[in-house]
C-alpha positions in Angstrom: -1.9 -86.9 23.6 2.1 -85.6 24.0 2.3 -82.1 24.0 5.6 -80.2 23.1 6.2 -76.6 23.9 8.7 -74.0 22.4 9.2 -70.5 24.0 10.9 -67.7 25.1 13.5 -67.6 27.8 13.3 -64.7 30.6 14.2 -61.3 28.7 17.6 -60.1 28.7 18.2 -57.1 30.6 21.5 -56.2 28.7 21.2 -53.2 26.1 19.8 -54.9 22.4 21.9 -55.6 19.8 22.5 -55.1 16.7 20.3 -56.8 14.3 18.9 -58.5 16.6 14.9 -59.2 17.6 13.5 -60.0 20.7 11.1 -62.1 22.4 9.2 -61.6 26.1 8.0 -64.6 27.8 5.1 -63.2 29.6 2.1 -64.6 28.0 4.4 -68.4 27.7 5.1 -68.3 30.5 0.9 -67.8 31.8 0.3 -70.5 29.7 3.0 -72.9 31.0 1.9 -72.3 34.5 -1.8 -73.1 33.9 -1.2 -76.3 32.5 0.9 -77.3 34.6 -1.5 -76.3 37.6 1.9 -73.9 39.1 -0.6 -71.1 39.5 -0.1 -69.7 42.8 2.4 -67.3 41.8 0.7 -66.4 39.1 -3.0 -65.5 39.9 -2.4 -63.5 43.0 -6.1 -61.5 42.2 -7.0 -62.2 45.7 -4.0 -61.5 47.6 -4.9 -62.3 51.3 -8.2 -64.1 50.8 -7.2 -66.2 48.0 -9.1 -69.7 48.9 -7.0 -72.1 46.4 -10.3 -72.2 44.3 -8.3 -74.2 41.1 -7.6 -77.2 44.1 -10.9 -78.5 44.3 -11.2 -79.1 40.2 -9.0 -82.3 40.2 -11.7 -83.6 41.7 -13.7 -82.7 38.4 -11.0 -83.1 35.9 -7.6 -83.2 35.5 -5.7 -79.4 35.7 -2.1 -80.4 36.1 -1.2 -81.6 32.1 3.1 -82.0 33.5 2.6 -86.0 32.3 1.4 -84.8 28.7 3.8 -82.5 28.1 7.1 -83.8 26.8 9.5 -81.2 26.9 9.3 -77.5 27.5 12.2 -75.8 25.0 12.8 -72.2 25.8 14.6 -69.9 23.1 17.2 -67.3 23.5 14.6 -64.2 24.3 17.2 -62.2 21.5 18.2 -63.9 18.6 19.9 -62.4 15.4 17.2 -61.4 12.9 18.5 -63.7 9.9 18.7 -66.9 11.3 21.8 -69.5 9.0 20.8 -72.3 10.4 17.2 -72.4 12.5 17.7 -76.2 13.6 20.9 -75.1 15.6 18.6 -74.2 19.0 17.5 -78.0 19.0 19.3 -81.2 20.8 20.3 -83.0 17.9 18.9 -80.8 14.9 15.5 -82.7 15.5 12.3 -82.1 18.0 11.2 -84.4 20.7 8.4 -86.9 19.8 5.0 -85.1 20.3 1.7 -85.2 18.5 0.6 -81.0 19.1 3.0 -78.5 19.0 2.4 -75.2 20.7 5.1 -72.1 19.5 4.6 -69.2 21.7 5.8 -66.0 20.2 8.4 -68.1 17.9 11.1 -66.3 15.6 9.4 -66.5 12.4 12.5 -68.5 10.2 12.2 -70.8 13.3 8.3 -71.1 12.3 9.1 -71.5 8.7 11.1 -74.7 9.5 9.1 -75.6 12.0 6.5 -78.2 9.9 9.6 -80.3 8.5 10.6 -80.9 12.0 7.2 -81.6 13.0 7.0 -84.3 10.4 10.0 -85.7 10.8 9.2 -87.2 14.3 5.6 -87.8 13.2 3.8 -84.6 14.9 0.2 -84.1 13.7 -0.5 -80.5 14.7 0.9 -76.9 14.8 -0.3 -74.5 17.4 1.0 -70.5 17.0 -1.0 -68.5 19.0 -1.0 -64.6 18.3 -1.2 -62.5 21.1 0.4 -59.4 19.6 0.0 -58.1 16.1 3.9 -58.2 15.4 4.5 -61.7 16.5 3.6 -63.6 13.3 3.3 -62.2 9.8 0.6 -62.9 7.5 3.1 -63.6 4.8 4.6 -66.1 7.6 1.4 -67.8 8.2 0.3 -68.6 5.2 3.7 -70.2 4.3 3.7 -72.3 7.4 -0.4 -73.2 6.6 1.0 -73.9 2.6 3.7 -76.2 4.2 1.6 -78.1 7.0 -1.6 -78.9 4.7 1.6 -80.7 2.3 3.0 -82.5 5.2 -0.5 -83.2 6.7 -0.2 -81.3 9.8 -3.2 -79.4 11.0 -2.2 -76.4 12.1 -4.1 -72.8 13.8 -2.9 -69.2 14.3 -5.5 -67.7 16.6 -5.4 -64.7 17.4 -5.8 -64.5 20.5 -5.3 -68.1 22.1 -8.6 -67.7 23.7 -10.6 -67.1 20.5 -9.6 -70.8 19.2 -12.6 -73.2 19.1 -12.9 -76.7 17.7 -13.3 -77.0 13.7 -9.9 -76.4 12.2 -9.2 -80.3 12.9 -9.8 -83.4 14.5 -6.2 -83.4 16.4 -6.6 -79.7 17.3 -10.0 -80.1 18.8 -9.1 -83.1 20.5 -5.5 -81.4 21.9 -8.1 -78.5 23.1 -10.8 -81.3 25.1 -7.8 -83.0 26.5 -6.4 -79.9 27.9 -9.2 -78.0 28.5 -8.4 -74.9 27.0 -9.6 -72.5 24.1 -12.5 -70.3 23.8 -14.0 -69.8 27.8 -16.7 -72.1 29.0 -18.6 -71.9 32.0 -21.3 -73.8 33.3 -23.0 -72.0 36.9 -25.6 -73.3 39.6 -28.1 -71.3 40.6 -30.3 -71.2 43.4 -32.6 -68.4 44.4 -31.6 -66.4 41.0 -27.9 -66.1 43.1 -25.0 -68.0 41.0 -23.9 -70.4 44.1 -20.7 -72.4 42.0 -19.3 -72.3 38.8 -17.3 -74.4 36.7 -14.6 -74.2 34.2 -15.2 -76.3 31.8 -13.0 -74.6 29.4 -10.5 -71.9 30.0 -8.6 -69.7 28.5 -4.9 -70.6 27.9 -3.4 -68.4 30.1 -5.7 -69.3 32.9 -8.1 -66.4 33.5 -11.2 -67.5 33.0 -10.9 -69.8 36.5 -10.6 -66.0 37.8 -13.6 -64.8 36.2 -15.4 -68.0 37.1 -14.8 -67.9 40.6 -15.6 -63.9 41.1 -19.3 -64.0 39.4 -20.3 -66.5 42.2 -22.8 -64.5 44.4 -24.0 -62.5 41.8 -28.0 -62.3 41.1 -28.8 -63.0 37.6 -32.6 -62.4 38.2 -31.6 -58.8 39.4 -28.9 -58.3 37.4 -29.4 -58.0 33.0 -26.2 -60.5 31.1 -25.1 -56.7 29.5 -24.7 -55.5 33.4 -23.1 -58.3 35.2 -20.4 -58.4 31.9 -20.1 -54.8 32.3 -19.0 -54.5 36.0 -18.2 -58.1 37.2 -16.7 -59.7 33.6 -14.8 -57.2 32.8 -13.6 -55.9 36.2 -11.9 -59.6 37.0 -10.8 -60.5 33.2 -8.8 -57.1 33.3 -7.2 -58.1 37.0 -6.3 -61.2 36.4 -4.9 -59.1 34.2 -4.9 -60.3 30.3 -1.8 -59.3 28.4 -3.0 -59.8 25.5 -1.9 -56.6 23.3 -3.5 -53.2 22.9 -2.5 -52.3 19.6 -5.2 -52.5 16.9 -4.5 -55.5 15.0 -5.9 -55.2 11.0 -6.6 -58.4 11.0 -9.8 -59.1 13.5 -10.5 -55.1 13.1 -9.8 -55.0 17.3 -7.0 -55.2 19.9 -6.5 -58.5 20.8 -6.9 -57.3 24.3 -10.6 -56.4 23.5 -11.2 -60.0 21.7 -10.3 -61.4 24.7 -12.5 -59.5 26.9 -15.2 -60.7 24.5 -14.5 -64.1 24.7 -14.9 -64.2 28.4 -18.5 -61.8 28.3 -19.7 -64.7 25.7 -18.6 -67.1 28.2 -20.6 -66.1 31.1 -23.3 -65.2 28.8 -23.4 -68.7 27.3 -23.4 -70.0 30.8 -26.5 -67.9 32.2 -28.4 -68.3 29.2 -28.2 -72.3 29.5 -29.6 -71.6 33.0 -32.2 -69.1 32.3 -33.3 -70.7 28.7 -32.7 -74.1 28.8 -32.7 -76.2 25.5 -36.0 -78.3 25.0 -35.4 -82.3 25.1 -35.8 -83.4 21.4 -38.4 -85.7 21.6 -38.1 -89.6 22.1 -34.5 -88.8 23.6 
């Protein structure tokens, strides 16, 4: 599978124009570097005593996706509000060949012209995450959901990344087991009631839940309730990775998308201690 990015550039420092809108790059740019395994300047949660812990999952699975990716394409971070002409910031008016396309925080007449272009060089999927209420419209989205169900392109909006789970497609699921990302998963060891390893076997896009992973090893899970160890271990290493996911209340999940992804992590490690503690009965003759 051939992934294609499109995102922000690095902000402009100069004062804003006129008419203008503009894009940051900080959440893109988390995303970029986790799948393309750059993260040492990016999770720096244990400064000094940071053991390399993401090294040892090629091993596992693959964690550097720079082959499946076919081109990065970063935006102007300020671009004039109306755009004439939103095939102007592409190579020859047309997108490199891909099968997913992700859009990170994407000016929205870019979005709108966005499926076309996607068909045109025989893309299957759309991918828009939302990681801040005013990024994409709900006017916006279901225009670009009207235009990609014509065109036969799946295509998901979560809100955030790391809510999205498998069920909107057969492409989109598959883009999200090939690369390993989407809604957290863990799966632990335990010996002695003490977590002694655990495994990512889904992360988050931006690449935090291989920080919450590798902080709950050690913990007690016999001495310790799921409520407690999400409470003072979850939370305390999901928020200093950190997420930047946005605080503002967004209408619609009824939350901040900071909070949703706090919650996906705490189901996460709940999922994974649960598996150990209560694990499913064989069906019988299997």
């Amino acid at each position: 599978m051939k992934l294609l990015i499109i995102a922000p550039q690095e902000p402009v420092k100069t004062p804003k124009k006129d008419f203008t809108v503009r894009f940051d790059n900080l959440f893109s740019e988390r995303v970029i570097r986790h799948l393309t395994n750059e993260y040492k300047d990016l999770c720096n949660g244990c400064g000094n005593d940071c053991n390399f812990c993401r090294d040892r999952f090629p091993l596992l699975y693959p964690v550097d996706f720079k082959e499946k990716i076919v081109d990065i394409i970063r935006l102007p971070s300020e671009m004039l509000y109306y755009l004439d002409d939103p095939r102007e910031f592409f190579p020859g008016r047309k997108l490199p060949v891909h099968d997913v396309l992700l859009a990170i925080n994407v000016h929205e007449e870019l979005m709108m012209a966005l499926p076309e272009m996607i068909a045109e060089v025989g893309g299957k999927a759309l991918v828009a995450p939302g990681e801040d209420p005013r990024w994409l419209g709900k006017w916006m989205r279901g225009e670009v959901k009207k235009r990609c169900k014509k065109l036969k392109i799946e295509v998901s909006f979560p809100k955030p990344f790391c809510a999205m789970k498998e069920g909107e497609g057969p492409v989109l699921d598959e883009f999200m087991r090939e690369f390993r990302i989407g809604r957290p998963g863990i799966k632990i060891d335990v010996v002695d009631g003490v977590i002694t390893d655990a495994i990512v076997t889904s992360s988050a896009p931006c690449g935090c839940t291989y920080y919450v992973a590798h902080n709950i090893i050690g913990t007690n899970i016999d001495e310790n309730s799921i409520e407690k160890i999400n409470t003072e271990i979850t939370a305390k290493y999901w928020h200093s990775y950190p997420c930047v996911a946005s605080m503002d209340m967004d209408a619609d999940v009824g939350d901040t998308l900071l909070h949703i992804g706090g919650f996906m992590h705490y189901e996460g490690v709940e999922k994974a201690i649960k598996a150990v503690k209560e694990p499913e009965e064989p069906e019988l003759g299997k």
